[in-house]
N, C-alpha and C positions, 0 to 999 in steps of 0.2 A: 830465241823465238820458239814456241811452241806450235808441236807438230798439231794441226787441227783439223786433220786429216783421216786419225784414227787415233781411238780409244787405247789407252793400255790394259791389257788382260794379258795377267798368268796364265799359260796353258792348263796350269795345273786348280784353276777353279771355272773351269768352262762346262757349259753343259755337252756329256759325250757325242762323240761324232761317228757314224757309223755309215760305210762303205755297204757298196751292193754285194750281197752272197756270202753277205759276212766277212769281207776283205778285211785287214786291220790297213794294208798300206796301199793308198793311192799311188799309181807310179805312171808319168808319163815322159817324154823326149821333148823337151824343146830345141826345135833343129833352126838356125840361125839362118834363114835362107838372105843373102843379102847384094845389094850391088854398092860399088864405091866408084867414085867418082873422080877420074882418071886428073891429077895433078891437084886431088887435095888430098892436104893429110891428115892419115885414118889409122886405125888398127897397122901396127907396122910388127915386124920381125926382128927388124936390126934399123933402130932411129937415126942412125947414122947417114943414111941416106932420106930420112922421111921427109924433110925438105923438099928435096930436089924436087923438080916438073921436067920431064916427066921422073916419075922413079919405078922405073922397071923392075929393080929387087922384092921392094913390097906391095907393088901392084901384083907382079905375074906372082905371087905367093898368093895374093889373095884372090886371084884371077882364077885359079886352080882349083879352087873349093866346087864353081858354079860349074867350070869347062871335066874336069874329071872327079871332084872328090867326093860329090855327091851322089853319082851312081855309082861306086862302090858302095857309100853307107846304105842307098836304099837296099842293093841285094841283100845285108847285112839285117836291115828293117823287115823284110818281105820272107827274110828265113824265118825271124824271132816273132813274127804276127801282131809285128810293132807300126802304129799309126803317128806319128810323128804331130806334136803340135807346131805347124811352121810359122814363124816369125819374121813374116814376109815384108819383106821390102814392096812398096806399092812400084820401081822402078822394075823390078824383076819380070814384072808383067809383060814388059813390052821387050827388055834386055834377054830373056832368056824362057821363052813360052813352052819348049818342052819340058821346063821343071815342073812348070804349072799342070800341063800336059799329065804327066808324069804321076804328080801328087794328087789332080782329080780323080785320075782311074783308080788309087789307093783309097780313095775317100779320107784322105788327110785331114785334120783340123788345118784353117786357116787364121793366123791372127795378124792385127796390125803392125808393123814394127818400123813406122816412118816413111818416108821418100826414097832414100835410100842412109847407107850409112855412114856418108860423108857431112850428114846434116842431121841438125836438129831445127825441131819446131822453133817458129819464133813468140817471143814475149806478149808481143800487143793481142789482146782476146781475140779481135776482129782479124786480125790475119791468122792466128792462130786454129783458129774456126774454119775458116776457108781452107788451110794447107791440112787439118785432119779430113776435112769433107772429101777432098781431093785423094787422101790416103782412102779412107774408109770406100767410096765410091771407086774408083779405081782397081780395088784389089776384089770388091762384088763381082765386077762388071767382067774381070777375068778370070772369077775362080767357081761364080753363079751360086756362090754364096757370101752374105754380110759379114765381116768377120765382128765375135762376139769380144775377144778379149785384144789389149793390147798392151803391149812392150815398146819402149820408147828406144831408139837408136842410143847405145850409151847408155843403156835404165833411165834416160830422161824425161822429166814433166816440167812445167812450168805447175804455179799455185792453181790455176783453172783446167789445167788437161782433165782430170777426171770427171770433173761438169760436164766439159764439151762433150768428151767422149761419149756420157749417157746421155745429152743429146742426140747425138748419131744413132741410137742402138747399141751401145756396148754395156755390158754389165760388168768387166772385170780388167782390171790390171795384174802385170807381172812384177813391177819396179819397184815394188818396197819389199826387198828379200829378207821380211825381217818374223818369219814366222816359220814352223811348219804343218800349221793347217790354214785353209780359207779364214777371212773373218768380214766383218763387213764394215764398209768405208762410211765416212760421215758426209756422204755423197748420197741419195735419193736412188737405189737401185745398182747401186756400187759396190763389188768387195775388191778383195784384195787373194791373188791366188799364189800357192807358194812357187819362187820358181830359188833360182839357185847362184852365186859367184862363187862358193866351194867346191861344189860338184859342178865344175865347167871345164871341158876343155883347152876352150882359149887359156886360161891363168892355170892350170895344172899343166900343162904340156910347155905351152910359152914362156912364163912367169916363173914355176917352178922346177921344170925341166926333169918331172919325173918319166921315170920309164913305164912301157904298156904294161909291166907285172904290177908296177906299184899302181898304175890306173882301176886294173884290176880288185885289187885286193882294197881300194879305197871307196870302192861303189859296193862292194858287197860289204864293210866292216859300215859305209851309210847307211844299207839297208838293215842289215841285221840290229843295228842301235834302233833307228825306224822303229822296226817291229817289236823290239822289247819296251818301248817307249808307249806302242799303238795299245799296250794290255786292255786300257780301258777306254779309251778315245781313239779314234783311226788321226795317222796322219798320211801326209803327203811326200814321196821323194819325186823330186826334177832333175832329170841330167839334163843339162844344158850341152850342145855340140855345134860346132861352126864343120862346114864341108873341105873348109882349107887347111883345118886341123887335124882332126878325126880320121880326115877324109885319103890322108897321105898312106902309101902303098904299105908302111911299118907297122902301120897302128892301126891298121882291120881290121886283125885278129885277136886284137884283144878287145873291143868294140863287141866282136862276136860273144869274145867270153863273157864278158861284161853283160849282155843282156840273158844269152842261156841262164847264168846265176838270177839274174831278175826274175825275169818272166816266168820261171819254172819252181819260183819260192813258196811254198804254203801263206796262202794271205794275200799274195800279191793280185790287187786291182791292174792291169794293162790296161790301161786308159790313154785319153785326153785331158788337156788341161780344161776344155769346154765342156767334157762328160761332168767333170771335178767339181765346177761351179756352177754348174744345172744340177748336180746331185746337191750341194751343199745347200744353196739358192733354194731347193724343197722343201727340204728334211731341217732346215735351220731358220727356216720362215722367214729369208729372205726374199726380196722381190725379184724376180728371174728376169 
């Protein structure tokens, strides 16, 4: 089947892209703000029990990101003068308001990122329509702004989600991690923005079971390729973070390292992923 979704282009024959102030590297957080749904299963730890109802092991594992792990990472955020693009559960609204709380007064990005994350959208257009209206409206009505980009629970779309979407107001997806610069969708007011499964916590930490030195040393040897990549067109780095990961009393500190190196790089944009694709959407004669 062919993907008829987006054009193929070499990076290496694109017309240059160029960042505010002369940045070479777009850099933003996408923080996995999320709710699960207490006896389905979801993102687990140890699947040995992910069956179970209820399953106390990988619920209260994931339970931990919203109740503690995320106000650890924001002081972490709020040292490094980092604005987090959240990838907001439309369930989190009602489940946990001081995040929202929290993230307003920071002036956070907010994006769509499903119901919550024990589901995904359904197939049929007509319900499908309804349950993004329901996300997108939902996550306005509690954060008093539309959100612009969206992340499907899982990187999911069905073949119509990007329509729908720019029906609603959106102009941008996360779920096709298959670039490192914006490009634009064969969708009417659509691109496509880079986000990240290599630079992620969940599958570095979970998956691969590295330690906070080798987290470290792997987000600054991204960056540093990044920037010798960006000579003549700017690209984009995503670190992707969930609060139950990251968020654990071990791995703070290297969270802190990790961004000091970022943030303080020559070149480096600290952004949004919504700054990303408002700047790109200009300057690349997309429709915004």
């Amino acid at each position: 089947m062919r993907n008829e979704l987006y054009d193929y282009s070499p990076i290496t024959q694109r017309t240059p892209i160029t960042w505010p102030g002369g940045a070479r590297v777009a850099f933003y957080v996408g923080l996995n703000v999320e709710h699960f749904v207490l006896g389905k299963p979801s993102t687990s730890i140890n699947q040995a029990t992910a069956t179970l109802v209820p399953d106390p092991l990988n619920h209260g594992w994931r339970d931990y990101g919203t109740r503690v792990g995320i106000w650890r990472m924001i002081e972490a955020f709020d040292r490094h003068g980092v604005r987090p693009s959240v990838l907001l559960n439309s369930d989190v609204a009602e489940q946990y308001p001081q995040i929202i709380e929290a993230g307003s007064a920071r002036d956070w990005a907010w994006l769509a990122h499903g119901k919550n994350n024990s589901t995904v959208q359904p197939e049929v257009e007509a319900q499908e329509r309804a349950y993004l209206t329901d996300v997108v409206e939902t996550i306005e009505k509690a954060t008093g702004r539309r959100p612009r980009g969206w992340l499907g629970p899982a990187l999911s779309e069905t073949f119509q989600t990007p329509a729908l979407l720019a029906e609603l107001g959106l102009d941008y997806v996360l779920d096709w991690t298959s670039d490192d610069q914006p490009y634009p969708l064969n969708v009417s007011g659509m691109m496509s923005v880079p986000y990240t499964l290599e630079l992620n916590d969940l599958g570095l930490f979970t998956a691969h079971s590295i330690t906070g030195p080798d987290f470290v040393q792997i987000v600054k040897d991204q960056l540093d390729q990044l920037y010798a990549d960006s000579e003549h067109s700017g690209r984009v780095m995503a670190l992707a973070m969930h609060p139950f990961v990251t968020g654990q009393a071990f791995r703070l500190k290297y969270l802190d390292q990790a961004l000091e190196y970022v943030v303080n790089h020559p070149g480096v944009w600290n952004t949004t992923s919504d700054d990303i694709a408002a700047h790109y959407a200009t300057t690349a004669g997309q429709a915004a």
